[in-house]
C-alpha positions as CSV (number, residue, x, y, z in Angstrom):
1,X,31.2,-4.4,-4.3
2,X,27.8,-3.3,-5.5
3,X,26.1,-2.2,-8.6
4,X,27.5,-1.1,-11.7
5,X,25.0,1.6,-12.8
6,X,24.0,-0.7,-15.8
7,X,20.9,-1.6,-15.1
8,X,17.9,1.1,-15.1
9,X,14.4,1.5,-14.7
10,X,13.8,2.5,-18.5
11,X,10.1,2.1,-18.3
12,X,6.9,2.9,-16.1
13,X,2.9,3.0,-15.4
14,X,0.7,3.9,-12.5
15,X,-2.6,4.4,-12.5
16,X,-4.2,7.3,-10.2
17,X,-5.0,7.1,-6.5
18,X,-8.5,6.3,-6.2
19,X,-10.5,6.6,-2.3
20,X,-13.4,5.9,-4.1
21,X,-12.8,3.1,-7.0
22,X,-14.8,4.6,-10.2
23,X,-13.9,1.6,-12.8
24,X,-15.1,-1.8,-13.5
25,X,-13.6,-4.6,-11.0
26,X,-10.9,-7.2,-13.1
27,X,-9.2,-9.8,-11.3
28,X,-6.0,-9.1,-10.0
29,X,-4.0,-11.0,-12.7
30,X,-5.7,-8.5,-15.3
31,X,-4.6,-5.3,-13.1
32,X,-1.1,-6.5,-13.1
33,X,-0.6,-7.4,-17.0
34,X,-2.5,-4.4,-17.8
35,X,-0.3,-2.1,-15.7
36,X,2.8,-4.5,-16.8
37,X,1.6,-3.9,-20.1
38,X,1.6,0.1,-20.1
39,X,5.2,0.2,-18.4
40,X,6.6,-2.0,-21.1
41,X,4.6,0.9,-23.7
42,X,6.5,3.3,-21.5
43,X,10.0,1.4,-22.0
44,X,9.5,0.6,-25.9
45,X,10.2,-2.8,-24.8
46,X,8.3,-5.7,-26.8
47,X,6.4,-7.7,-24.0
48,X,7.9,-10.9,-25.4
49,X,11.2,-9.8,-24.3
50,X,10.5,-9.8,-20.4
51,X,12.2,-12.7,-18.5
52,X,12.0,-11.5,-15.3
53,X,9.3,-11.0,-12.9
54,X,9.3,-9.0,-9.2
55,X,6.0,-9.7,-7.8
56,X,4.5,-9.6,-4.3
57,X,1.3,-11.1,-2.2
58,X,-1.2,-9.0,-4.2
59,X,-2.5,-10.9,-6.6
60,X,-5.8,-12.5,-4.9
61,X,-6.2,-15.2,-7.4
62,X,-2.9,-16.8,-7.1
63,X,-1.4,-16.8,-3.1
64,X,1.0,-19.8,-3.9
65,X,3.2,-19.4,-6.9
66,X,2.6,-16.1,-8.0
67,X,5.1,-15.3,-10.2
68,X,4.3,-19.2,-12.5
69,X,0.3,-17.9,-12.4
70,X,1.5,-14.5,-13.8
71,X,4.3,-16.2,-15.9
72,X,1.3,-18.0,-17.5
73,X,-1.2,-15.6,-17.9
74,X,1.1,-13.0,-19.7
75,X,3.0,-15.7,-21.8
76,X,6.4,-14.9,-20.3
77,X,9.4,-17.3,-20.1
78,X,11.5,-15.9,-17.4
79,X,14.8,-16.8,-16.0
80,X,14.0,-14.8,-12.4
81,X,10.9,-14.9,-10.4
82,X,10.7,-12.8,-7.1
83,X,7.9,-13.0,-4.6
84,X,8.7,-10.0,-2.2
85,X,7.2,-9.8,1.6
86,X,8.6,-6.5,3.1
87,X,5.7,-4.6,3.3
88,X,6.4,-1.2,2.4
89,X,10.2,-2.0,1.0
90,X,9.1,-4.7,-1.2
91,X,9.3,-2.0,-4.5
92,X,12.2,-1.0,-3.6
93,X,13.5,-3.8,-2.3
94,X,12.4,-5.3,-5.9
95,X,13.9,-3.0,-8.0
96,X,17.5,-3.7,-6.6
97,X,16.9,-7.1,-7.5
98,X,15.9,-6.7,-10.5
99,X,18.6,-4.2,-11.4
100,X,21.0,-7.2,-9.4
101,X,19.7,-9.6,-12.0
102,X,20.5,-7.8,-14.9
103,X,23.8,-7.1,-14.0
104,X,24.7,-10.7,-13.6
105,X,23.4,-11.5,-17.0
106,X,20.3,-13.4,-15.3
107,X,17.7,-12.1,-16.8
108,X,17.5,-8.8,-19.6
109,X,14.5,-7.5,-19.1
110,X,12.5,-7.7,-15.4
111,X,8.4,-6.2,-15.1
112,X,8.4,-4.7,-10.9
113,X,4.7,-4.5,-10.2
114,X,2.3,-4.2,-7.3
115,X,-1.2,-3.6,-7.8
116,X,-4.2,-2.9,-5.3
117,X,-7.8,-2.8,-7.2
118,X,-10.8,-4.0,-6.5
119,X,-11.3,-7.6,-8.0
120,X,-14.6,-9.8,-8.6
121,X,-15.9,-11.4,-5.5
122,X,-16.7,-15.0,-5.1
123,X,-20.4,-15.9,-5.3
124,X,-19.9,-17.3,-1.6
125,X,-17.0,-16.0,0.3
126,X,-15.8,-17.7,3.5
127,X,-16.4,-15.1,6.7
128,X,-13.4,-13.6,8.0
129,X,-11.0,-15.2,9.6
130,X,-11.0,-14.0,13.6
131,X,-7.8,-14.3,13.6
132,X,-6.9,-11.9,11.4
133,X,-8.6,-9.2,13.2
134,X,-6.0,-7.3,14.6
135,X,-4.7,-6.5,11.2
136,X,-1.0,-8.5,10.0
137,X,-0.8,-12.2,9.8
138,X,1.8,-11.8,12.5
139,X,-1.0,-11.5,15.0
140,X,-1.8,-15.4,14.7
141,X,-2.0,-18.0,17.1
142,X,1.3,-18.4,18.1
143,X,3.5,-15.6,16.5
144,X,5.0,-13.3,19.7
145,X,3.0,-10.3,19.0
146,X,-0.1,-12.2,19.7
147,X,0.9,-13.9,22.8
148,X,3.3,-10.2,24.0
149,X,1.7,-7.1,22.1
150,X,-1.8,-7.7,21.2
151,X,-3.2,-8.5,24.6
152,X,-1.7,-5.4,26.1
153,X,-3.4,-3.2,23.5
154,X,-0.3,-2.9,20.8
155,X,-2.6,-3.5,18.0
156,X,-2.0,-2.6,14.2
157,X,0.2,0.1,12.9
158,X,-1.4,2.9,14.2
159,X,-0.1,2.3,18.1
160,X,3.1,1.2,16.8
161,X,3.9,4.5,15.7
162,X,2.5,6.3,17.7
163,X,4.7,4.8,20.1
164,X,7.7,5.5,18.4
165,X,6.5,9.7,18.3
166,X,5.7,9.4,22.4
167,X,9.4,7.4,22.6
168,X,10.8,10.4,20.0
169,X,9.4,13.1,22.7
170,X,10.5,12.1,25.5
171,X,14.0,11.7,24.4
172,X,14.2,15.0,22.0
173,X,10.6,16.6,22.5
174,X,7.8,17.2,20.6
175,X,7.0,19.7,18.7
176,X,3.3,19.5,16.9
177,X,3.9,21.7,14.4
178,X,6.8,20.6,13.0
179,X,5.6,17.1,12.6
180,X,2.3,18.9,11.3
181,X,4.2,20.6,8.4
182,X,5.5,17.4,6.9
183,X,2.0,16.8,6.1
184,X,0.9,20.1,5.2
185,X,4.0,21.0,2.6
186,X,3.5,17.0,1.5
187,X,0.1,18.2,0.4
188,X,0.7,21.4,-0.9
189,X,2.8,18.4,-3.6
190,X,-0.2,16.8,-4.1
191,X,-2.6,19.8,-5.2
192,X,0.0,19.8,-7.8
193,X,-0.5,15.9,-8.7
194,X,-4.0,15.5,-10.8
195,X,-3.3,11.6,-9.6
196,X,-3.4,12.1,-6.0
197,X,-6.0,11.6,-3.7
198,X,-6.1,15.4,-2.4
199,X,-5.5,16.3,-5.7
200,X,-8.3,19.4,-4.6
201,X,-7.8,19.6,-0.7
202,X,-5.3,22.1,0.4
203,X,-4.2,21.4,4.1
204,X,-2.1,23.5,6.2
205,X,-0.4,23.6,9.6
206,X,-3.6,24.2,11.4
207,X,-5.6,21.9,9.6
208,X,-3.5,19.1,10.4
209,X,-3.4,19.7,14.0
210,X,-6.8,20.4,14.0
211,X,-7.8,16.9,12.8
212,X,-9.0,14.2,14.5
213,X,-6.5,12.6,17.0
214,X,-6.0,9.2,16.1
215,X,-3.3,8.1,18.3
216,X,-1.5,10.0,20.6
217,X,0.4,12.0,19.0
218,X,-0.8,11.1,15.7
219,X,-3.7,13.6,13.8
220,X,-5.8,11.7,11.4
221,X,-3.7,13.7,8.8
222,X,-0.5,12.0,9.9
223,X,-1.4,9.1,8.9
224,X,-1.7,7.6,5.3
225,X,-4.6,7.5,3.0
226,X,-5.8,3.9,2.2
227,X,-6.5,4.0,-1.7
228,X,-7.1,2.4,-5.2
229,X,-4.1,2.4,-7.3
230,X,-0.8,0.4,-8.7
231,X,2.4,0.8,-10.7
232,X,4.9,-1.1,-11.9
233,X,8.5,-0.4,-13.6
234,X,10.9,-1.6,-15.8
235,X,14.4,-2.4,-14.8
236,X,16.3,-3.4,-18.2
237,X,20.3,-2.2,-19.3
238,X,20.5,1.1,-19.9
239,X,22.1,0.2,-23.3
240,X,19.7,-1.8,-24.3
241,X,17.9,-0.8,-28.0
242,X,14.2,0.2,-27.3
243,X,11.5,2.1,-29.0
244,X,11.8,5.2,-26.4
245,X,13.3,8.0,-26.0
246,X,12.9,8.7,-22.2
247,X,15.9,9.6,-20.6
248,X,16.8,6.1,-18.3
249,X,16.9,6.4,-14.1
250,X,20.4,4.0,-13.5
251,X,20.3,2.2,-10.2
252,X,23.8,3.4,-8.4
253,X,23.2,2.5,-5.3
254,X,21.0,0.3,-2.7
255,X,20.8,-0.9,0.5
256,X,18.2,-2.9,2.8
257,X,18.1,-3.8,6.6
258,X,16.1,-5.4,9.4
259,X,16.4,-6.1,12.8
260,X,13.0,-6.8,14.2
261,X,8.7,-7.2,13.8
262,X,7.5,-5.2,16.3
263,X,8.7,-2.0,17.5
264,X,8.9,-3.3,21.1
265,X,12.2,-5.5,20.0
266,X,14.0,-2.2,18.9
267,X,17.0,-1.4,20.5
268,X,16.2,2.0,20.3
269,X,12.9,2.9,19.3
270,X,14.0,6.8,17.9
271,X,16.9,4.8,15.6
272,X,15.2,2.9,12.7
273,X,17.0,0.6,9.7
274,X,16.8,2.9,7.2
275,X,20.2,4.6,8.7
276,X,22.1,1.4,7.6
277,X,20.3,0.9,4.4
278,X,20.7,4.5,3.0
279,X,24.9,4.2,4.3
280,X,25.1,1.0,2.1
281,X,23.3,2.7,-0.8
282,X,25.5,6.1,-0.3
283,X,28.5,4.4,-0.4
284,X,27.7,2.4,-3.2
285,X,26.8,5.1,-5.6
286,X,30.0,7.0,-4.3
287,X,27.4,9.8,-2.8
288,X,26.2,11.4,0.0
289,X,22.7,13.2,1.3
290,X,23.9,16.6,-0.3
291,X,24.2,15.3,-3.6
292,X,20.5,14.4,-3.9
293,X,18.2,16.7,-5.7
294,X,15.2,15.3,-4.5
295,X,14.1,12.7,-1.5
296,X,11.6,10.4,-1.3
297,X,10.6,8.9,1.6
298,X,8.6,6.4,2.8
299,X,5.3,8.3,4.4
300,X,3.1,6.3,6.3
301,X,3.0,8.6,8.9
302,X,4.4,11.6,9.3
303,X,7.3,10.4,12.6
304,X,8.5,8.0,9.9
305,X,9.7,11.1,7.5
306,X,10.9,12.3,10.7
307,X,12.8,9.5,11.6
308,X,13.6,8.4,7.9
309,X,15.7,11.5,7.3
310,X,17.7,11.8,10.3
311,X,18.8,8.5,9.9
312,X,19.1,8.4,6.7
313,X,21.8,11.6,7.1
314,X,19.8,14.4,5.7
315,X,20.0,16.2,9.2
316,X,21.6,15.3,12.6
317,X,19.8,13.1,15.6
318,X,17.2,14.9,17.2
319,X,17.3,17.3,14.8
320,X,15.0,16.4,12.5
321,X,12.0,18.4,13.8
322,X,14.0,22.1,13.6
323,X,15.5,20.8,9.7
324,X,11.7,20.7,8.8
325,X,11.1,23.8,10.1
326,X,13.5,25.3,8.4
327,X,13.2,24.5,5.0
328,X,10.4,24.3,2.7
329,X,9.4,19.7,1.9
330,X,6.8,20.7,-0.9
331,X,8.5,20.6,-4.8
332,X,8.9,24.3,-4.9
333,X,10.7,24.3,-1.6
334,X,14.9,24.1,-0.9
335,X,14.5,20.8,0.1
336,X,12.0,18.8,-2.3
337,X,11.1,15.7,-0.6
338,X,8.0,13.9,-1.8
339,X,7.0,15.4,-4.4
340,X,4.3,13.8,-6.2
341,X,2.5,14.5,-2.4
342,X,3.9,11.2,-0.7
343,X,1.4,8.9,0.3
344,X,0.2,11.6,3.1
345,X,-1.1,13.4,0.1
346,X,-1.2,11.0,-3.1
347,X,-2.5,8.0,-1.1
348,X,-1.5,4.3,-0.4
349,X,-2.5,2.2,-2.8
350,X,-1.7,-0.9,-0.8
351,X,2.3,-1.8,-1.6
352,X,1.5,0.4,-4.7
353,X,2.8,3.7,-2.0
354,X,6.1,2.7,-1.9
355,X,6.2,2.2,-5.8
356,X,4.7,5.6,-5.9
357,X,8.0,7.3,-4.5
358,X,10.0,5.1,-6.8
359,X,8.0,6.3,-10.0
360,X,8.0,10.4,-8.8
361,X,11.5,10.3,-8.3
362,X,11.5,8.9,-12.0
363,X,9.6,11.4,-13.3
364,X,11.7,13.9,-11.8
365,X,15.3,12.6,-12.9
366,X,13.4,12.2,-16.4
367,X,12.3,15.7,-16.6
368,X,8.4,14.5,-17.0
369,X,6.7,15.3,-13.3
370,X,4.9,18.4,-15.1
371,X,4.0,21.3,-12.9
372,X,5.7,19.8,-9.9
373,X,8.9,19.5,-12.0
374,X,12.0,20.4,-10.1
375,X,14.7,22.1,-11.6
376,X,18.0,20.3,-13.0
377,X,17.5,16.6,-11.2
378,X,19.9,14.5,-11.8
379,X,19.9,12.3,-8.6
380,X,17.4,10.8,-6.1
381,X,17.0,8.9,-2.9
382,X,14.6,6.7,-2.5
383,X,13.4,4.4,0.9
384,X,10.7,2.2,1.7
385,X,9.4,1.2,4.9
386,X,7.8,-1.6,6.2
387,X,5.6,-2.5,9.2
388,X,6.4,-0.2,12.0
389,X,9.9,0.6,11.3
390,X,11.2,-3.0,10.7
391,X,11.7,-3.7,6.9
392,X,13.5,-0.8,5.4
393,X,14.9,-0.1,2.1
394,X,17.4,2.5,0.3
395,X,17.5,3.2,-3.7
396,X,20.2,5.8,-4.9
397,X,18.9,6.7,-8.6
398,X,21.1,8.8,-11.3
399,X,19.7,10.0,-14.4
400,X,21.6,8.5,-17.8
């Protein structure tokens, strides 16, 4: 049981990754039908024909009911309304959905959006919550990483990881370097991307390790970029009549898994979800990790590409670390993962990273990422990651 292949992204927008926003601030409802707006432009879909809406916790103005306040606001009548929490998985995670919907006749067309720009300010904010601190909601009175991680020092993504690299070591060792060239061939992608945020910053090996160290044994450029930025898709059938002639990205395949919140609960902290939700999305599309001609993966930090593509098949268990060593990540490499620079080089744009794998591996089954272009795509794998390993997400996507 699983997907047809008759639903497919057929449309798409993202704006560039921004450290420094340069625009005019706009509520978050006008960031998300303007960027709605442009993927439906992209689709040659008339933006009275959406009925479906995948939407996460982004839009300031609206925390309760999202999808009704953006319903309203953009004059839509839908027949699905999806209000994702996975953290890093949610595009992914709503692009199955959406592609789900559409096969079961639910809904025809569905607008997948998540957008992080700066928005007006009220004329007299409250002060910050104390609570919130220590970074994720889960941290509040009450939830079990306040009361078992926090007051031991497990604070915020940064040690979670970085405990997962120091549990990867002693198990398989370390090597520096190899975790280092993630990044570095990640942003040799992005000087190729006039979107990303190190569009103009070359970084190699050396550089890397050479940065700040953040948390042992994470460099300052292991870890992702906070940005400006947002994108959205559209998920519509493939046969459906539309002013566009862009080739359509069919969903084959999906998966999605969790097992825990904080990395402390994993059973084994060097084997992360992703395994189970790339097997389910393999297996659906009738495929395996050889048939993809490019990889995205979810890039927080550079252990999680590490992790992400042993588990995910690409290479053997405690392997991962010689595979990158061997073979070249950056798009004009012989194994092209990441291209439009991951979010190591292109930046995260709050949930907008994960969508940005989703819309490179797009572009590249459409033929349209421009100099980064890699030759004769047909097929793509796609994950998303949230938290510290626990919310994880697999898309399989064939070209029409």
């Amino acid at each position: 049981m699983g997907l047809r292949g008759e639903a497919a992204i057929v449309g798409m927008a993202e704006y560039p990754s921004e450290r420094r926003f340069t625009g005019t601030p706009q509520f978050s409802l006008d960031w998300w039908a303007d960027i709605a707006a442009r993927a439906l432009d992209d689709a040659g879909i008339d933006h009275r024909d959406v009925d479906g809406i995948c939407c996460a916790g982004d839009v300031r103005e609206s925390t309760h009911f999202t999808p009704a306040s953006i319903a309203e606001y953009c004059g839509w009548s839908v027949n699905l309304a999806e209000k994702l929490d996975l953290g890093g998985a949610t595009p992914a995670g709503m692009v199955w959905r959406a592609a789900a919907a559409v096969e079961l006749g639910i809904c025809d067309v569905v607008v997948c959006a998540v957008v992080h720009r700066p928005a007006p300010q009220p004329p007299n904010p409250p002060p910050p919550d104390p609570r919130m601190m220590y970074g994720a909601s889960s941290t509040l009175f009450g939830a079990p990483e306040a009361e078992f991680d926090v007051p031991y020092g497990n604070v915020a993504q940064n040690c979670g990881y970085a405990m997962l690299a120091q549990r990867y070591g002693a198990v398989y060792g370390y090597d520096p370097r190899a975790l280092a060239k993630i990044a570095a061939d990640q942003r040799t992608s992005a000087n190729a991307n006039p979107d990303a945020v190190f569009f103009d910053a070359p970084a190699t090996i050396d550089d890397v390790l050479a940065s700040k160290m953040v948390a042992d044994p994470l460099h300052l450029l292991e870890i992702v970029m906070p940005t400006f930025g947002g994108a959205a898709v559209v998920v519509a059938r493939a046969d459906r009549p539309r002013r566009s002639s862009h080739r359509p990205v069919h969903l084959v395949g999906f998966g999605e898994h969790l097992d825990h919140k904080s990395p402390v609960m994993m059973e084994d902290m060097t084997v992360t979800p992703v395994g189970k939700a790339a097997r389910s999305a393999f297996a659906m599309a009738g495929l395996g990790p050889a048939d993809m001609d490019v990889v995205e993966i979810y890039d927080c930090y550079t252990i999680t590409v590490l992790l992400s593509l042993e588990a995910s098949g690409f290479c053997g268990k405690g392997e991962g670390q010689a595979f990158v060593l061997d073979h070249d990540l950056s798009y004009k490499g012989d194994f092209p993962c990441n291209t439009h620079g991951g979010q190591l080089g292109f930046g995260q744009p709050g949930l907008g990273g994960g969508m940005s794998q989703i819309t490179e591996a797009v572009r590249q089954v459409r033929g349209t990422a421009g100099d980064r272009q890699v030759s004769g795509v047909d097929v793509a794998f796609v994950s998303g990651t949230g938290g510290v390993v626990s919310e994880q997400s697999a898309l399989v996507l064939r070209g029409g």
